[in-house]
Every structure is written in structure tokens, then in C-alpha cells.
C-alpha positions as protocol buffer text, in pm:
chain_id: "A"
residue {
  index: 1
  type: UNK
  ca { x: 3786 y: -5650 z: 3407 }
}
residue {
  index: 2
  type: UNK
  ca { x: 3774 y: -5331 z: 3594 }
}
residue {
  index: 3
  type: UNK
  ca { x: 3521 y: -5311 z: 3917 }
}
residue {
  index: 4
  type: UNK
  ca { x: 3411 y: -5065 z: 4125 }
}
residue {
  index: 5
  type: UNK
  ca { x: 3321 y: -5149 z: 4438 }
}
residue {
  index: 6
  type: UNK
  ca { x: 3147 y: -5022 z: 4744 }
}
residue {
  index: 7
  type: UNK
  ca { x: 3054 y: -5075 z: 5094 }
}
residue {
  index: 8
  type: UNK
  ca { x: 2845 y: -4926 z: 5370 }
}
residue {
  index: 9
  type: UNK
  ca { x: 2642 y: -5248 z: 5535 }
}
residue {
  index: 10
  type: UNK
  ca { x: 2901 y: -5220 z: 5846 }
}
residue {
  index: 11
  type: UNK
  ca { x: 3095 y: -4968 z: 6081 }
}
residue {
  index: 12
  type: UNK
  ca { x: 3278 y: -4784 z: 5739 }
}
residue {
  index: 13
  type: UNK
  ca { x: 3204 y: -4610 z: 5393 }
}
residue {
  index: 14
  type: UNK
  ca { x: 3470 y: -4776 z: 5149 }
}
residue {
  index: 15
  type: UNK
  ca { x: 3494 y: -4770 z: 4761 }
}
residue {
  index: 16
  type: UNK
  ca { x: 3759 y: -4973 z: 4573 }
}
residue {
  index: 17
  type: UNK
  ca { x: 3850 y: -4954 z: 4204 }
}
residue {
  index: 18
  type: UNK
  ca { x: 3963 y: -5327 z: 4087 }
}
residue {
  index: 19
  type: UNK
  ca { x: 4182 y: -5399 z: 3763 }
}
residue {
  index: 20
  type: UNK
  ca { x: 4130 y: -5824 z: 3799 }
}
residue {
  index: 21
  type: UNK
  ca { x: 4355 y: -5834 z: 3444 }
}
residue {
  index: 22
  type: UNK
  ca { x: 4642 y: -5703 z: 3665 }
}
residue {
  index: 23
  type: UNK
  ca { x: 4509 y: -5818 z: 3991 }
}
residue {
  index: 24
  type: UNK
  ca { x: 4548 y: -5492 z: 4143 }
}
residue {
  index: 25
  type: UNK
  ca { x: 4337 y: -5255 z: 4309 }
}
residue {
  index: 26
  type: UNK
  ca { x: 4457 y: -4905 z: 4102 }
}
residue {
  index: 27
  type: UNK
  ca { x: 4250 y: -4677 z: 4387 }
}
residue {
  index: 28
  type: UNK
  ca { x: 4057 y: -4735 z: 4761 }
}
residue {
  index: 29
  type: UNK
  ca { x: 3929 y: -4524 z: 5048 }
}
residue {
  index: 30
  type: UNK
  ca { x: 3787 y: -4615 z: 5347 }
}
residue {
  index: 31
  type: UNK
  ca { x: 3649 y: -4423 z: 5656 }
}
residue {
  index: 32
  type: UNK
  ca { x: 3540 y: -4553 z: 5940 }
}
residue {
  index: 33
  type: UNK
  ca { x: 3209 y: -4476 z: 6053 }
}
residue {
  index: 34
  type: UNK
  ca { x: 2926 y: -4632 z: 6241 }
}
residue {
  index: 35
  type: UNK
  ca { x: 2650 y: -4351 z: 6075 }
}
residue {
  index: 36
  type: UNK
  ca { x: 2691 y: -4056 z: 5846 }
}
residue {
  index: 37
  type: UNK
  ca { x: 2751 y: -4349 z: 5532 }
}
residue {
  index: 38
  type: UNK
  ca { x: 2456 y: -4131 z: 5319 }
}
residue {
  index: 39
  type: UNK
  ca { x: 2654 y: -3824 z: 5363 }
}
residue {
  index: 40
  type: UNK
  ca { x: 3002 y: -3945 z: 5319 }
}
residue {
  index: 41
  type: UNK
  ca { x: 2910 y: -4232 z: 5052 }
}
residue {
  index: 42
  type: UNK
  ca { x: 2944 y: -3967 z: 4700 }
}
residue {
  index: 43
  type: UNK
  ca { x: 3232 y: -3738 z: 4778 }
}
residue {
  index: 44
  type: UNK
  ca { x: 3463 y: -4050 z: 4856 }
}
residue {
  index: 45
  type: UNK
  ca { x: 3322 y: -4231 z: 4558 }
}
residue {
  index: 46
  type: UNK
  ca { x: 3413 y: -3907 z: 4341 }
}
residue {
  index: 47
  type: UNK
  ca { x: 3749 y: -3917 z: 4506 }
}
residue {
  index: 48
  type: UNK
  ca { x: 3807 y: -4260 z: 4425 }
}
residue {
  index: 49
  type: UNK
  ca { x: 3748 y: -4238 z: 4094 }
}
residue {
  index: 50
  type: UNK
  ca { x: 3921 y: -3977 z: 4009 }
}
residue {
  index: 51
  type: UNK
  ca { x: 4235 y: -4130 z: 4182 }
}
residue {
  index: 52
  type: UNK
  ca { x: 4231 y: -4442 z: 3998 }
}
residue {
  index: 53
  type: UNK
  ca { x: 4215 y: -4290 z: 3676 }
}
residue {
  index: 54
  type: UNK
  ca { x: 3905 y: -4381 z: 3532 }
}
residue {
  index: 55
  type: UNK
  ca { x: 3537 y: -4317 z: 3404 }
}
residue {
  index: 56
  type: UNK
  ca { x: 3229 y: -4502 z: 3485 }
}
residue {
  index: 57
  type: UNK
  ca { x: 3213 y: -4544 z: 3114 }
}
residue {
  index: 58
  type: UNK
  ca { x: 3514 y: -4765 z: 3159 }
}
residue {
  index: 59
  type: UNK
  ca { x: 3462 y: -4983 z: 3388 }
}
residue {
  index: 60
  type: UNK
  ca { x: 3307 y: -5318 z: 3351 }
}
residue {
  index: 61
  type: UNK
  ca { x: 3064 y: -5365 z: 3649 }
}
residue {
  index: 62
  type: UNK
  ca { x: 2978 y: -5236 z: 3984 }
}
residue {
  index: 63
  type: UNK
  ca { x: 3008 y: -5446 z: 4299 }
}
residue {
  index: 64
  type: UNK
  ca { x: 2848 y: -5344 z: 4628 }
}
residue {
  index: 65
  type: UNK
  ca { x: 2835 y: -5574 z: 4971 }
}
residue {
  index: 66
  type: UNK
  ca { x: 2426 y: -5697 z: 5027 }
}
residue {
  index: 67
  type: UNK
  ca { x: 2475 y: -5756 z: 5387 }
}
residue {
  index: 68
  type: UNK
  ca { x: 2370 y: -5878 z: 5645 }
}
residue {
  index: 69
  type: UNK
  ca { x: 2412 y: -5529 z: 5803 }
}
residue {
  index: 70
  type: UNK
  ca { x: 2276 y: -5192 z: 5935 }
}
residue {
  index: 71
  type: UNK
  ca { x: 1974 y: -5164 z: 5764 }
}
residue {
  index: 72
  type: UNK
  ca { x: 1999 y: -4791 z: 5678 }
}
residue {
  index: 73
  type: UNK
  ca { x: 2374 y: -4837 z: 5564 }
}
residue {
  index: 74
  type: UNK
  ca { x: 2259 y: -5124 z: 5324 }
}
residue {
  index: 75
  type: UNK
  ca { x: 2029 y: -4908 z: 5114 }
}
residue {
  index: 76
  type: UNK
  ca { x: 2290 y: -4603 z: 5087 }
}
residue {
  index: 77
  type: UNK
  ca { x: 2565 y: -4824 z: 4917 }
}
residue {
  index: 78
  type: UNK
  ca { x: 2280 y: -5073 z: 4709 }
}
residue {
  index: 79
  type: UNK
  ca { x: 2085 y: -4731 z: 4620 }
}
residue {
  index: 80
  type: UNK
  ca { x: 2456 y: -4560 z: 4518 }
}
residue {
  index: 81
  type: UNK
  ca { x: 2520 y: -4874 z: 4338 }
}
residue {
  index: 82
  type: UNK
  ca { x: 2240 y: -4910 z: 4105 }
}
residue {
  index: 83
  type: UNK
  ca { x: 2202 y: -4576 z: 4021 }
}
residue {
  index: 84
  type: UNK
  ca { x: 2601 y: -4544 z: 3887 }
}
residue {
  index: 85
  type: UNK
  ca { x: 2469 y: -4857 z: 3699 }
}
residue {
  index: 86
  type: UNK
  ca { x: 2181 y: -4721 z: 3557 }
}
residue {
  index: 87
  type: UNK
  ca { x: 2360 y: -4378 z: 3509 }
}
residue {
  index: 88
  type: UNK
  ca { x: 2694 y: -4580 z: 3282 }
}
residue {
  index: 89
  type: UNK
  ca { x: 2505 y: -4860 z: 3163 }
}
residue {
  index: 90
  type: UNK
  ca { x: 2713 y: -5108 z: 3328 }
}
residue {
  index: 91
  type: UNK
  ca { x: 2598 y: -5426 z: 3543 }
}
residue {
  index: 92
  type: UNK
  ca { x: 2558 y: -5414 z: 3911 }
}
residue {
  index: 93
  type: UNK
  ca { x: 2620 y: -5744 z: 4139 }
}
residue {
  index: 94
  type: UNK
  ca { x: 2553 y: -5825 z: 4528 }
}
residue {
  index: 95
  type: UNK
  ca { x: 2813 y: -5958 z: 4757 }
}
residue {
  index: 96
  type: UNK
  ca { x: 2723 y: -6066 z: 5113 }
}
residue {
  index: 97
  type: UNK
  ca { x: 2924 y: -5913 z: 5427 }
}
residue {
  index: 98
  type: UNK
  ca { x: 2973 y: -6266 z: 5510 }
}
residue {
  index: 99
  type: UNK
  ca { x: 3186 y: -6379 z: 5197 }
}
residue {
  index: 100
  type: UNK
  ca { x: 3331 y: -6084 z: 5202 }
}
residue {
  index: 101
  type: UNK
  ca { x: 3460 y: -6138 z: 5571 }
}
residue {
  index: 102
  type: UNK
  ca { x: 3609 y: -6514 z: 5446 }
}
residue {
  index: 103
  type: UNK
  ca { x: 3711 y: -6424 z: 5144 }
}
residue {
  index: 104
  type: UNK
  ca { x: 4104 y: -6328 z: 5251 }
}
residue {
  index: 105
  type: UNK
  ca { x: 4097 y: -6595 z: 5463 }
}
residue {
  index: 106
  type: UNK
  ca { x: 3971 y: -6896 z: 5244 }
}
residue {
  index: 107
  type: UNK
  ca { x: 4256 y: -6742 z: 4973 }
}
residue {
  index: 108
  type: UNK
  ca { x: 4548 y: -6710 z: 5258 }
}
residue {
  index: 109
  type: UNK
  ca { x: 4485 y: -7071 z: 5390 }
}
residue {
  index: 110
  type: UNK
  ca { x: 4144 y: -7284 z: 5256 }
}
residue {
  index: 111
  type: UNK
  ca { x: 4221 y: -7593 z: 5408 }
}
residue {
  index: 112
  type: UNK
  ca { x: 4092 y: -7482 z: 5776 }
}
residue {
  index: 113
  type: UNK
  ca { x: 3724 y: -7383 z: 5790 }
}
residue {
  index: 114
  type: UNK
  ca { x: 3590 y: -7014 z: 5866 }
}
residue {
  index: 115
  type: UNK
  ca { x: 3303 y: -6871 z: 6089 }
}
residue {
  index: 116
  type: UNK
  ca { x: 3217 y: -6547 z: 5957 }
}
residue {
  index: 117
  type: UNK
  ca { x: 3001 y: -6387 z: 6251 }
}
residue {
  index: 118
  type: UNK
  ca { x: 2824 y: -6045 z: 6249 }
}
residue {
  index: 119
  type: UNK
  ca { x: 2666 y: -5908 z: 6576 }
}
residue {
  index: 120
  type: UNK
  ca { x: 2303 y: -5904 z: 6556 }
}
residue {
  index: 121
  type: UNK
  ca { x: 2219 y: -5816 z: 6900 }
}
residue {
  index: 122
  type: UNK
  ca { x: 2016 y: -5986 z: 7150 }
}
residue {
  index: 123
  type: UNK
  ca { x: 2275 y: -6223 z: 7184 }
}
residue {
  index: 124
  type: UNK
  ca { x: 2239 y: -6302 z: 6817 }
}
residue {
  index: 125
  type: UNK
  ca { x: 2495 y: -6340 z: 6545 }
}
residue {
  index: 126
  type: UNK
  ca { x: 2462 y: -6329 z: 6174 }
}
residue {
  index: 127
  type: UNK
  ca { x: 2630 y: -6635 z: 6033 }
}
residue {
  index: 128
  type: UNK
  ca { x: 2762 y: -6888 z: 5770 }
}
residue {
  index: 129
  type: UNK
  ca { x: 3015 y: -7112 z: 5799 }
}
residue {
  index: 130
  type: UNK
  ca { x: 3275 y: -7205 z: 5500 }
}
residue {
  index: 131
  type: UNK
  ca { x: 3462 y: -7555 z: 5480 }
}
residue {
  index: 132
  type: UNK
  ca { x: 3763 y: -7708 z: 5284 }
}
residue {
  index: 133
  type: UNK
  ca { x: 3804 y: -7488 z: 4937 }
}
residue {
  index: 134
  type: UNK
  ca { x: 3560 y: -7193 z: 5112 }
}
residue {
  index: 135
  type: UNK
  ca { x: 3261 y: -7432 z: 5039 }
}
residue {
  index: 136
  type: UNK
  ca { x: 2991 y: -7303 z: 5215 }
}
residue {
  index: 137
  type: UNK
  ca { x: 2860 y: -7548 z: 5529 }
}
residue {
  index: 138
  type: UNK
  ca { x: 2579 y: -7362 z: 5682 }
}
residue {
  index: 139
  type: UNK
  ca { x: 2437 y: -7092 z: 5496 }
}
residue {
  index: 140
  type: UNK
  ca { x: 2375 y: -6716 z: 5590 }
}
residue {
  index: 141
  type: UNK
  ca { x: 2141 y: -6680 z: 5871 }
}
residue {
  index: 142
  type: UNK
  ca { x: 2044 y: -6548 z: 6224 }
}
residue {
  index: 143
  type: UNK
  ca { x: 2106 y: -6755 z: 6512 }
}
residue {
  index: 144
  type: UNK
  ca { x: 2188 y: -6710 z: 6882 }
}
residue {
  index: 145
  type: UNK
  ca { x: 2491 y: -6741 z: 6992 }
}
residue {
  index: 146
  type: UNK
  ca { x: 2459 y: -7096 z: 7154 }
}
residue {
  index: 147
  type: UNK
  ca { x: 2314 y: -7220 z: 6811 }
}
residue {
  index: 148
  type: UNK
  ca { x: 2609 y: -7102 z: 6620 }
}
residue {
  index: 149
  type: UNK
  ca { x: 2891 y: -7267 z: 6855 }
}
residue {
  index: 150
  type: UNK
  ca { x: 2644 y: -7601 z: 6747 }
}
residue {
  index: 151
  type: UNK
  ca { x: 2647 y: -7494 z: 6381 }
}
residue {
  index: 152
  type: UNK
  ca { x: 3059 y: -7423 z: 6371 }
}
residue {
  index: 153
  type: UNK
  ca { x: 3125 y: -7775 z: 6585 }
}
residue {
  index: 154
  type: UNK
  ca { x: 3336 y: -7914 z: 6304 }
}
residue {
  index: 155
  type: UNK
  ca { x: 3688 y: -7871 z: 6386 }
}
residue {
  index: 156
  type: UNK
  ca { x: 3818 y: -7581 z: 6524 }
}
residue {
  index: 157
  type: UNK
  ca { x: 3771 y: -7286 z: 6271 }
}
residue {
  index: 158
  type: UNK
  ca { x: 3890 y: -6917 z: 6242 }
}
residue {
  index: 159
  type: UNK
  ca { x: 3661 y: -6664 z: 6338 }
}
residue {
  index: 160
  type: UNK
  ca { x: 3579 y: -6310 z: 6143 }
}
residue {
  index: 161
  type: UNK
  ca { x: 3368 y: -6076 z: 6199 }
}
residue {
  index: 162
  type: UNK
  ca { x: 3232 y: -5809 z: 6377 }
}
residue {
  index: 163
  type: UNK
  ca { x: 3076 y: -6075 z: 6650 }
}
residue {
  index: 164
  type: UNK
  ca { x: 3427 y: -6276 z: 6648 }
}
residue {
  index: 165
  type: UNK
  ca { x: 3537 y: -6202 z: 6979 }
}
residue {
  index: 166
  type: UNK
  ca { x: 3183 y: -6312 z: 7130 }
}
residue {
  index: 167
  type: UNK
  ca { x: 3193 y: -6674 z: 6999 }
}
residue {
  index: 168
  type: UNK
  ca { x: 3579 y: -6694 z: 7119 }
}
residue {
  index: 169
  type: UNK
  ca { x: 3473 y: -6599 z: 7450 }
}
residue {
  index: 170
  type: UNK
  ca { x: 3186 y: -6879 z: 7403 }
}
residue {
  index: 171
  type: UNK
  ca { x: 3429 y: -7125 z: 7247 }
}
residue {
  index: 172
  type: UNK
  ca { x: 3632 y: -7080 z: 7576 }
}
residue {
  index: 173
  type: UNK
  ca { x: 3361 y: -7229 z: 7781 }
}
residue {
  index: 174
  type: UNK
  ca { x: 3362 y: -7524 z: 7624 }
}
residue {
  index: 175
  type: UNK
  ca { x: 3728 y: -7540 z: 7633 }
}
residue {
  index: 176
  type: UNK
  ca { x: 3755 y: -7500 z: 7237 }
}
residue {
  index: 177
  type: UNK
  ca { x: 4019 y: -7291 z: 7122 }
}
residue {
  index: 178
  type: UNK
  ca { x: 4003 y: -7068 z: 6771 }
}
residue {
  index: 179
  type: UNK
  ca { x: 4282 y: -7096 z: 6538 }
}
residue {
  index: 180
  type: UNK
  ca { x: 4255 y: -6696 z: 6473 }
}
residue {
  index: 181
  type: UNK
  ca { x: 3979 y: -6422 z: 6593 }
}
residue {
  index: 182
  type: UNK
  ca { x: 4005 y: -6107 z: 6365 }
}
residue {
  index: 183
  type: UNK
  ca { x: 3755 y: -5903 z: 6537 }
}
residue {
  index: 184
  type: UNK
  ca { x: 3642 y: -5630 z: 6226 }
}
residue {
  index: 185
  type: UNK
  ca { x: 3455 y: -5319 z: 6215 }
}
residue {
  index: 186
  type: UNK
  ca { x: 3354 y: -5423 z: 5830 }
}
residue {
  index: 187
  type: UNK
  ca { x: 3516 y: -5630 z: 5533 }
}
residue {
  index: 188
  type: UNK
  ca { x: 3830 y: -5513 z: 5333 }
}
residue {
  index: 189
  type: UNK
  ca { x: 3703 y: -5332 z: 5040 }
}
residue {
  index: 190
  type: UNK
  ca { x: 3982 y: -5495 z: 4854 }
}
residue {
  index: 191
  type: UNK
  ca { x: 3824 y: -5820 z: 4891 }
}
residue {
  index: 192
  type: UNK
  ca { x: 3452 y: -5702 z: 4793 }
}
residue {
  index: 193
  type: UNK
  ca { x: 3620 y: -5612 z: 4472 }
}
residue {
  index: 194
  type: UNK
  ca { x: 3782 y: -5936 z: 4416 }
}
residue {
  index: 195
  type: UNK
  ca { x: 3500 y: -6083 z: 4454 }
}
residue {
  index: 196
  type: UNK
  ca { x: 3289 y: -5869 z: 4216 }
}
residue {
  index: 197
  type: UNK
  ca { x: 3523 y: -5963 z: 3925 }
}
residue {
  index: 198
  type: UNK
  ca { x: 3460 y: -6319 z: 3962 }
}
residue {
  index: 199
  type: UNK
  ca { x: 3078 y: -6318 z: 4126 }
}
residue {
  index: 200
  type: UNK
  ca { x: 2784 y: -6462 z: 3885 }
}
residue {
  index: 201
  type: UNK
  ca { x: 2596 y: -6157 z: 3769 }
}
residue {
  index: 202
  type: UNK
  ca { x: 2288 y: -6413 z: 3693 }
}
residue {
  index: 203
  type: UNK
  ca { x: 2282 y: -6550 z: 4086 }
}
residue {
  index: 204
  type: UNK
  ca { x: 2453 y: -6225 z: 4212 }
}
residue {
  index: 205
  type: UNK
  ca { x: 2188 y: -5921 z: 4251 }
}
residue {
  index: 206
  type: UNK
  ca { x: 2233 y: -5587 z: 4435 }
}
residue {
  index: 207
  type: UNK
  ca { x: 1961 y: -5675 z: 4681 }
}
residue {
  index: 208
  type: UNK
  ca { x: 1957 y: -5656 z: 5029 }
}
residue {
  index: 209
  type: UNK
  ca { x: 1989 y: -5990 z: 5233 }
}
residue {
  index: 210
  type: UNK
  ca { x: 1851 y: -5851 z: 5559 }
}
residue {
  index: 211
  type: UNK
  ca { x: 1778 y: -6238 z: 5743 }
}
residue {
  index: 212
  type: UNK
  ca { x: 1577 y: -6084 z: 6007 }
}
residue {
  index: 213
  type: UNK
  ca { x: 1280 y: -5774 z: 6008 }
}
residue {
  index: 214
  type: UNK
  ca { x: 1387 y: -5460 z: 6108 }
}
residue {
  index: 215
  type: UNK
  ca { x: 1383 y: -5381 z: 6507 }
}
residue {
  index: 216
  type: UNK
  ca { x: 1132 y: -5061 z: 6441 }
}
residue {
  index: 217
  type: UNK
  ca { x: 800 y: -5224 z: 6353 }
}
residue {
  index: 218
  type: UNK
  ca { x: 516 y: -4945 z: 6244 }
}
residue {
  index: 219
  type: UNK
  ca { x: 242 y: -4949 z: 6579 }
}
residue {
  index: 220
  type: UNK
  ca { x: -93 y: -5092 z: 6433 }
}
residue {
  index: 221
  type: UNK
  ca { x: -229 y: -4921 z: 6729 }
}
residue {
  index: 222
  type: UNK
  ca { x: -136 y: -4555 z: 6563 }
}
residue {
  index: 223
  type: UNK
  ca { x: -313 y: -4636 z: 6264 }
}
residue {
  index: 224
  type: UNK
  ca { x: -614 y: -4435 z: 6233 }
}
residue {
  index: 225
  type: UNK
  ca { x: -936 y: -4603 z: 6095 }
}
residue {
  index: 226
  type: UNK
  ca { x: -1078 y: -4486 z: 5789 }
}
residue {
  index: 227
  type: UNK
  ca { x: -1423 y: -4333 z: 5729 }
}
């Protein structure tokens, strides 16, 4: 299966191209970048495929990260997504940030459990906790930061994530100590493609898994009555 992947719900714009018969990724690029992901997002997915080789036409489906994320940065990769699906014909599936965080994790070692942890200000993280086998143990969600030490209690995990270096700093207060912290501006593109190949088109869509409303709420108070 070939997959084309993409990514923009964090702090980069990445695009992978993902042979899963060979297990290899044939082409990747990714730029780091906390805005500009609308602007950057086409010209690096033209330059990726090109590199690897391949036409739309030829590939087998289209994977793009859901979040939770930057809200703007979300829609540029879903939109991108869907409309290279609609444009070759091919399927489009969703991957959270979150799984995408564990993923290399779970498949280096997935006997020890993983907190993957996304800053969601307001001393809030984005969350979801994987045990034994990368079975999921609490599900994606917004919590504060004292809630998700609670939520991870069970054993002594390895932390991902772009908030991974604020619950080790919590953890140290109550004198528990991480097996790893991999502090990361946004998940390996690598892994978003592995997990297209093998993510459940039917339970997998390119929507956006926001958890929260945005910050910006419209004023009702600007709203002009009608005559």
C-alpha cells in the first residue's frame, strides 16, 4: 500500500510518502514552523511527490493527523487532504496527534505505558494515555495538569509530547520519576504514515478532533439586531 501523508496540527508542515509493502518511507519533508502551514503546506507536498517517484493516481490512500492541535493548522492539512482525495479518487483517513506521538514508542518498547501530552494552555494538557500492547487507558481529552498526573497514576510511564516536560516537572513533585520525556514540537511524519497504512478507513475520518471550543468566541454583544 502506498500512503501519503501529511501534517500541520503542531509546530511543523510535514508530508511523507509510505510504501507499507516494503516498509519504507520512499520520500519526507518537514519544516518547522509554528504559522505560515497554509503557505508552505502545497509547494512541499509538490516536492514530495515528485521525490518519491509517484502520482496521486498511484497511491492507495491519503493520511493526514486530526489533532488535537492549532486550530488554523488543522484545517490547512484536513482541507489539503481531502481535496488530493477528491482530486485522485483515492480514500482519505484521520489520525490523532496523540497516536501519532505513541506510536514509535508503543513499537520500540509496548510493555511500559505512554502519556502522550499536548499543551493546551491555561495549565491544560491534551491527553490519552496508552497501556500494555498501546491499548488505549484514558481516551483523548482536555484536562488540567493536576487531573492528568491522576489519570497517568499507573506505573511510571514515558512521556511525549509537546506538554512532556510540564508533567515531568509535575511528576517531580510528587517524587515520581518518568522513564523517558521526549519533549516534541509535532509527531514524526514517518509514523503518521505508518499508521495510515494500517488505520480503519470505516472508524478513521479526516475530521478534526478539536476536544475543546476555540479561544476566539464571536461577541453576541456586536451583533446588530435586525429590523
Amino acid at each position: 500500500m502506498l500512503v501519503f501523508a501529511i501534517d500541520t496540527a503542531l509546530e511543523a508542515c510535514s508530508a511523507a510518502m509510505f510504501d507499507s509493502e516494503r516498509n519504507e518511507i520512499i520520500a519526507r519533508e518537514s519544516i518547522p514552523m509554528a504559522r505560515g502551514h497554509a503557505e508552505a503546506l502545497m509547494p512541499l507536498i509538490a516536492r514530495v511527490r515528485e521525490q518519491s517517484g509517484y502520482d496521486f493516481s498511484q497511491i492507495d490512500r491519503i493520511a493526514v493527523t486530526t489533532g488535537p492541535g492549532s486550530f488554523t493548522g488543522l484545517r490547512v492539512g484536513i482541507a489539503a487532504a481531502r481535496g488530493l482525495a477528491l482530486a485522485s479518487g483515492k480514500p482519505v483517513v484521520g489520525l490523532s496527534t496523540l497516536s501519532a506521538y505513541a506510536a514509535p514508542l508503543i513499537a520500540a518498547d509496548a510493555t511500559l505505558p505512554v502519556v502522550a501530552a499536548i499543551d493546551a494552555r491555561h495549565d491544560h494538557v491534551y491527553l490519552q494515555v496508552f497501556g500494555t500492547g498501546g491499548r488505549t487507558l484514558v481516551s483523548p481529552r482536555v484536562v488540567p495538569v493536576a487531573e492528568a498526573l491522576r489519570l497517568s497514576a499507573g506505573g511510571t510511564p514515558r512521556l511525549v509530547g509537546t506538554a512532556a516536560n510540564v508533567l515531568a516537572v509535575a511528576w517531580g513533585v510528587n517524587e515520581k520519576i518518568p522513564v523517558s520525556v521526549e519533549q516534541k514540537p509535532a509527531p514524526d511524519i514517518d509514523w503518521v504514515a505508518r499508521l495510515g497504512a494500517t488505520a480503519d478507513a470505516r472508524t478513521s475520518p479526516a475530521k478534526p478532533l478539536y476536544l475543546r471550543a476555540p479561544d476566539a468566541q464571536p461577541q453576541n454583544a456586536a451583533h446588530l439586531a435586525r429590523r
